[in-house]
N, C-alpha and C positions, 0 to 999 in steps of 0.2 A: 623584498615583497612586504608592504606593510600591513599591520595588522590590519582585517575591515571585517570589525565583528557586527552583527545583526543585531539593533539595539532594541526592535518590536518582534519579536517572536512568536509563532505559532507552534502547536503544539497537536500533533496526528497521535490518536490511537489504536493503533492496528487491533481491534478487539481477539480474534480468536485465530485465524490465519487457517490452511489446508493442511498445514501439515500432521505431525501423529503423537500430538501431545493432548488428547482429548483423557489418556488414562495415566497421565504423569502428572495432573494437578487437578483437584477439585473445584479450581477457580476457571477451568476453561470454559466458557460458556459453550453449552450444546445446542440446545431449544430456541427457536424464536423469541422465546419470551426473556429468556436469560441474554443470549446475546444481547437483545436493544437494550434490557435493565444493566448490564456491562456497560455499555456505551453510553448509556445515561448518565451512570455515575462516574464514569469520567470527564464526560462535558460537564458535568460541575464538578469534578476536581478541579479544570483548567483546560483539555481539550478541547478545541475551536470546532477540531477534524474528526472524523471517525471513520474508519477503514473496513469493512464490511466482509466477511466471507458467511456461506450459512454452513451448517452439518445437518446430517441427519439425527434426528432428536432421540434416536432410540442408541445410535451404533458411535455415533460422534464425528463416524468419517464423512469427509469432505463432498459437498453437494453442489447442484446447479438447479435445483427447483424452485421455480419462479413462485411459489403459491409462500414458498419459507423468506424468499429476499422480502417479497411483500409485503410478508406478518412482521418483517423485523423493521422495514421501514414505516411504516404505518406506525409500530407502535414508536417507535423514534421521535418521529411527528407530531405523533400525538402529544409528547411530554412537556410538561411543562420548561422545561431547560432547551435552549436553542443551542443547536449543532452544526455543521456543514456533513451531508452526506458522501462518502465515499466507498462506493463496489467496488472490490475485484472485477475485472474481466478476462484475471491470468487464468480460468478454468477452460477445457476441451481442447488442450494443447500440447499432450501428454502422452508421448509413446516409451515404452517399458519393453526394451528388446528380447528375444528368448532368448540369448547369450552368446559367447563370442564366437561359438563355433556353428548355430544356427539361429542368424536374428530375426529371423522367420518362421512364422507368425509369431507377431507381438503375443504377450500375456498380460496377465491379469493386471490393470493400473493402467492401461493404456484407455484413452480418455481423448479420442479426436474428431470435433465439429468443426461445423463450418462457421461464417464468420457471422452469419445471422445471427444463429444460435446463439455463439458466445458473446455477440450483445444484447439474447432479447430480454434479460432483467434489468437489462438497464433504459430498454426505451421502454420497458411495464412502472418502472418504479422514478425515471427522472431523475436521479441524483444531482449533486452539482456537479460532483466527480466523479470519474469510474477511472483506472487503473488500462495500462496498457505496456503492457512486458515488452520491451524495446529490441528482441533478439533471441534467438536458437543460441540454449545452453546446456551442456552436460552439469545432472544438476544433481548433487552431491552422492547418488546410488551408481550402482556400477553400468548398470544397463540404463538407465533412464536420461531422458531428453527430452526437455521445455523445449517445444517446438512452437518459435513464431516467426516464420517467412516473411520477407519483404513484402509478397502479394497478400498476403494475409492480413498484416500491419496496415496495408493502406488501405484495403476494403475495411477494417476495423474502426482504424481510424477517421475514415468519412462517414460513417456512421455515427460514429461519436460524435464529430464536428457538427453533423447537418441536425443529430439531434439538442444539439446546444449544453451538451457535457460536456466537460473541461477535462480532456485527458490529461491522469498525473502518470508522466513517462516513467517505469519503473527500468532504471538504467543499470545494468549487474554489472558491467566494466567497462571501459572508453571507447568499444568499436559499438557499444548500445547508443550513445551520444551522439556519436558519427551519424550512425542512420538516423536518430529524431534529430538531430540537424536537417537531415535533408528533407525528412517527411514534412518539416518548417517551410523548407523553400520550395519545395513542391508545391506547395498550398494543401493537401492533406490534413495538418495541423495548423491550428494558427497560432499564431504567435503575439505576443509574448507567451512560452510558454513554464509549463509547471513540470517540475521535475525531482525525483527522489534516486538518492545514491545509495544501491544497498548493498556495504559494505561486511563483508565476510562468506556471503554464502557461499559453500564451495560449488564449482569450481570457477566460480566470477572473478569478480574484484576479491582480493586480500584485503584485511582491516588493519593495515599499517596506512601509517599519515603521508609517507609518501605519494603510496599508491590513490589516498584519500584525496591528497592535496591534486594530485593529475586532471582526478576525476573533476574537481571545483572549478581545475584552470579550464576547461573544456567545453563549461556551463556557459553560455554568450552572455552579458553584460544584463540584459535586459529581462532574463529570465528568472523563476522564483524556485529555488534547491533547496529539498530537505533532505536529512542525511539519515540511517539509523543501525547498526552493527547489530551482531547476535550475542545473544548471552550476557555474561561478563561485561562485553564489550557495548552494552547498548549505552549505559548513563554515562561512560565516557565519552560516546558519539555527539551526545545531549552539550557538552563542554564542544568538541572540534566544531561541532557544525556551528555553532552559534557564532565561537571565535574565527571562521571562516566566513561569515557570512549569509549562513543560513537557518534554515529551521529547523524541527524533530519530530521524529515520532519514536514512540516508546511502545508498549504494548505487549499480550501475553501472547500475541504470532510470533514474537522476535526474541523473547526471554521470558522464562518460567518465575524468577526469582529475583526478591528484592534484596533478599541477603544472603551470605552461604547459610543454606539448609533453612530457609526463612521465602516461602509460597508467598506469590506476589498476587495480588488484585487488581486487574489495569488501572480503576481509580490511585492506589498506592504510588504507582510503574508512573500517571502524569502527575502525582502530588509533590513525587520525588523531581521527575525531571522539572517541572513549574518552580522549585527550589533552587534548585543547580540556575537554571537561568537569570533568576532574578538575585542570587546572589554574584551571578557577573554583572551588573548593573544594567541586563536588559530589563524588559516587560512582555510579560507576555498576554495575546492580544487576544480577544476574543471573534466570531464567529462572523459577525456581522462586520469587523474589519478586514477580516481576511475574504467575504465580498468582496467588498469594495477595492483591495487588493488585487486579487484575482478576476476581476468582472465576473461574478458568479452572481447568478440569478436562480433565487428558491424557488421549486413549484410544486403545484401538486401536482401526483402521481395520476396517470391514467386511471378512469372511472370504465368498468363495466358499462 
């Protein structure tokens, strides 16, 4: 297999993520105002992308209020430094069992709408991208399960399509492929499409290079894969993915830390990975080529 490394790369910020590190670093952006000021200074670290989730500005945990995507995109927008937007729309997918011996009624964490819903920040706010969880997974807690259905995915996904958002398939292991493969030939998705391998999260994909490399061979020829691991493991990912052929994201949803015992900055998280790459003798590219890459078209958001 010969080597076919990505010699123009782009470069995703996942800024804050859903998960429950809002009281493990003072760098995690809360507030509207802090998340887009995060994401600002990573599009000029080097960032092209930026990866969107909001919190609640008082508690830090994980939100779906359309009035918070809004403030955080507007001010995005507004900034002087050009970015490509990109939501989540992995939120209201989320059932938290009562436990093995009675998983009925769900409890507290369970978090399930329907498929309007978990698009309507993204036909209020227009992104280029929005996120689309490619599959039902047992997802790292004992009782808990990412729940995204076949029917669900394709009413999701027409949504997306018809409102001229670029779904980036977020793939957690090879049977996630399998299905946006099909959503491809279905016509659902169009294609060429975009797609990100996220490697380690349990109990997905493993972050060994085997199981990484499966995932690559999987991605159809004509398609654009970025890769990015947890922890530890993210600025190594920053090297495979490149020398495989694709792109990265870095970010303080995927890793806390730039060094051991050394609180990371997402600016820092793309300054380092922007390093790593261009000391492989790629480049990396900025925002308005990864347009023209991706057919992505900027616009503004819905007016009142």
């Amino acid at each position: 297999m010969p080597l076919a490394m990505n010699r123009e790369v782009f470069i995703t910020c996942a800024v804050t993520g859903s998960g429950a590190t809002q009281d493990r670093s003072p760098n995690v952006p809360r507030s509207p105002k802090q998340i887009a000021d995060s994401a600002i200074d990573a599009a000029k670290a080097g960032a092209a992308v930026v990866h969107c989730h909001v919190r609640d500005p008082d508690t830090g945990a994980p939100s779906r209020r359309l009035d918070l995507y809004r403030e955080v995109t507007d001010r995005i927008r507004d900034a002087e430094v050009d970015v490509v937007l990109n939501l989540t729309a992995g939120m209201g997918g989320d059932i938290v069992f009562g436990g093995v011996e009675a998983p009925f009624p769900t409890v507290q964490g369970t978090d399930m709408i329907g498929a309007t819903e978990r698009v309507a920040h993204v036909a209020e706010c227009l992104p280029e991208i929005c996120t689309l969880d490619c599959g039902t997974m047992n997802f790292a807690e004992a009782d808990y399960v990412m729940t995204n259905t076949p029917g669900m995915l394709v009413a999701m996904g027409r949504m997306m399509t018809e409102l001229g958002v670029k779904p980036e398939i977020e793939a957690f292991d090879t049977g996630h492929l399998w299905y946006a493969k099909q959503l491809v030939k279905d016509g659902v998705l169009d294609g060429p499409a975009l797609v990100q391998l996220c490697m380690g999260v349990p109990w997905g994909a493993p972050d060994d290079l085997n199981t990484f490399m499966a995932m690559v061979n999987n991605v159809p020829d004509d398609w654009t894969f970025s890769a990015f691991g947890l922890g530890r493991s993210q600025m190594p990912y920053v090297a495979a993915s490149v020398l495989a052929g694709g792109n990265v994201r870095v970010g303080l949803e995927d890793n806390l830390m730039l060094d051991r015992g050394v609180l990371a900055t997402n600016a820092q998280l793309v300054e380092r990975a922007a390093g790593t790459i261009e000391n492989l003798g790629a480049r990396v590219i900025g925002p308005a080529e990864v347009r023209a890459k991706l057919g992505l078209t900027k616009r503004a958001p819905v007016t009142a």
